[in-house]
N, CA and C atoms as a LAMMPS dump frame, in Angstrom:
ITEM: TIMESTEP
0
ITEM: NUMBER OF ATOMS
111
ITEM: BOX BOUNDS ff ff ff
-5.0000000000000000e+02 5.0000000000000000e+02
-5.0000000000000000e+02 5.0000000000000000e+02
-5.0000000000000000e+02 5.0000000000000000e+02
ITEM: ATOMS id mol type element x y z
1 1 1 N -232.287 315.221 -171.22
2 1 2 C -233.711 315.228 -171.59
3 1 3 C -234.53 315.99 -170.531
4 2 1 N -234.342 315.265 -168.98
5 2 2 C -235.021 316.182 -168.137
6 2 3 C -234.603 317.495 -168.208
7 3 1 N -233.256 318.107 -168.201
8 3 2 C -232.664 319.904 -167.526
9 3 3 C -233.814 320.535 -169.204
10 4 1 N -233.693 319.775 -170.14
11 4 2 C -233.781 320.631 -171.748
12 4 3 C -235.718 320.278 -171.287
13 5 1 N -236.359 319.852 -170.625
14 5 2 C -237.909 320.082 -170.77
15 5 3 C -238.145 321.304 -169.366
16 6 1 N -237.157 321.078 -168.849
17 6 2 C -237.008 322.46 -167.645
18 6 3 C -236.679 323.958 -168.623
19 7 1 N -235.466 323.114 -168.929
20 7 2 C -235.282 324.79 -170.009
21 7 3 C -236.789 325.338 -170.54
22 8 1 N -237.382 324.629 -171.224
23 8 2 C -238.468 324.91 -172.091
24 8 3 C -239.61 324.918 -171.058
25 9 1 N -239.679 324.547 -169.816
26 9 2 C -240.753 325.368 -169.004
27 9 3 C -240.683 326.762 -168.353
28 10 1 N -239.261 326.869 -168.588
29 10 2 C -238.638 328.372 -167.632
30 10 3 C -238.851 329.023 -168.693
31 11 1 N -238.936 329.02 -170.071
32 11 2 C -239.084 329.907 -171.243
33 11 3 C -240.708 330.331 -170.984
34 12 1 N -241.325 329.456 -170.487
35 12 2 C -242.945 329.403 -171.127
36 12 3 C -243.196 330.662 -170.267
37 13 1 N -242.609 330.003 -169.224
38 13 2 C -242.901 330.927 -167.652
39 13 3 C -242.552 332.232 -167.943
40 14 1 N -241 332.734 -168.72
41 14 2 C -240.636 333.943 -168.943
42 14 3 C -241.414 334.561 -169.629
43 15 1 N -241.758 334.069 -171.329
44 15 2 C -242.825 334.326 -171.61
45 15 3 C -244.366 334.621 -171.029
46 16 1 N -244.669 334.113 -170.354
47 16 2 C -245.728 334.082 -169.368
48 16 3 C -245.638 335.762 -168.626
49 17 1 N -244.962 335.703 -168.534
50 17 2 C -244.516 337.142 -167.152
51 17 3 C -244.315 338.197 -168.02
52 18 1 N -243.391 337.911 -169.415
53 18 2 C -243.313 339.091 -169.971
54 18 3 C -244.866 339.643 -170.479
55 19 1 N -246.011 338.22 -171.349
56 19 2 C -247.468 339.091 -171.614
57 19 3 C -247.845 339.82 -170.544
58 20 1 N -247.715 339.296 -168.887
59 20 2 C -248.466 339.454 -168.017
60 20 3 C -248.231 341.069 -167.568
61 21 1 N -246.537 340.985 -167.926
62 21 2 C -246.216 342.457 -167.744
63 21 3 C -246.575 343.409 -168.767
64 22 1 N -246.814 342.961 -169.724
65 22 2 C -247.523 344.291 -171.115
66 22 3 C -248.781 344.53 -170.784
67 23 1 N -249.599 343.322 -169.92
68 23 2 C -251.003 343.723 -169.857
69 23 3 C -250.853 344.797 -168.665
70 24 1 N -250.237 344.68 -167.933
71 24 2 C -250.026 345.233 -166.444
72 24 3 C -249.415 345.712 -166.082
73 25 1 N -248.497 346.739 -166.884
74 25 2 C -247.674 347.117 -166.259
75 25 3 C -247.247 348.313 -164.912
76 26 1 N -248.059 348.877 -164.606
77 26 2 C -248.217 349.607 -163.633
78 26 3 C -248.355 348.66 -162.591
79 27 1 N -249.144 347.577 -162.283
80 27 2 C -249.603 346.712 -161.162
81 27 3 C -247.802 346.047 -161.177
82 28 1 N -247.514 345.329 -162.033
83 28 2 C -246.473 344.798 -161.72
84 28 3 C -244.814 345.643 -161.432
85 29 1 N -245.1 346.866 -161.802
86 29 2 C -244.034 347.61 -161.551
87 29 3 C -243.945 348.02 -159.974
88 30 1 N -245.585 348.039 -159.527
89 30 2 C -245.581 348.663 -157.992
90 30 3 C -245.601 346.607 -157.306
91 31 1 N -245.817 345.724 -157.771
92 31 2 C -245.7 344.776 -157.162
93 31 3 C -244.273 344.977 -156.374
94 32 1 N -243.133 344.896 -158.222
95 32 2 C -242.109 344.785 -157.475
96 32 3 C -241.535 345.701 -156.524
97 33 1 N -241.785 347.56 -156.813
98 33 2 C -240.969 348.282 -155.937
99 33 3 C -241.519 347.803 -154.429
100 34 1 N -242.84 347.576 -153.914
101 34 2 C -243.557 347.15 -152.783
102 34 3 C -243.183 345.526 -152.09
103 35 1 N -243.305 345.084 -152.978
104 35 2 C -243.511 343.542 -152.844
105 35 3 C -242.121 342.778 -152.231
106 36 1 N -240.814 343.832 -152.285
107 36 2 C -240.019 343.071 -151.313
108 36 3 C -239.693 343.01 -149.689
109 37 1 N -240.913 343.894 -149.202
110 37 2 C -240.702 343.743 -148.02
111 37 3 C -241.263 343.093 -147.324
């Protein structure tokens, strides 16, 4: 019951990131090439 309401928050989240990346995608493309150092 708990791992399967995790599953379904890690979806929301993926979801979440994928709109965030259609709105943004230039910002989030230079997040990541930048953002690991």
């Amino acid at each position: 019951m708990r791992k399967q309401r995790s599953n379904l928050l890690h979806s929301v989240n993926n979801i979440n990131k994928y709109l965030r990346r259609k709105k943004h995608p230039v910002e989030t493309r230079t997040r990541l090439k930048y953002g690991s150092r």
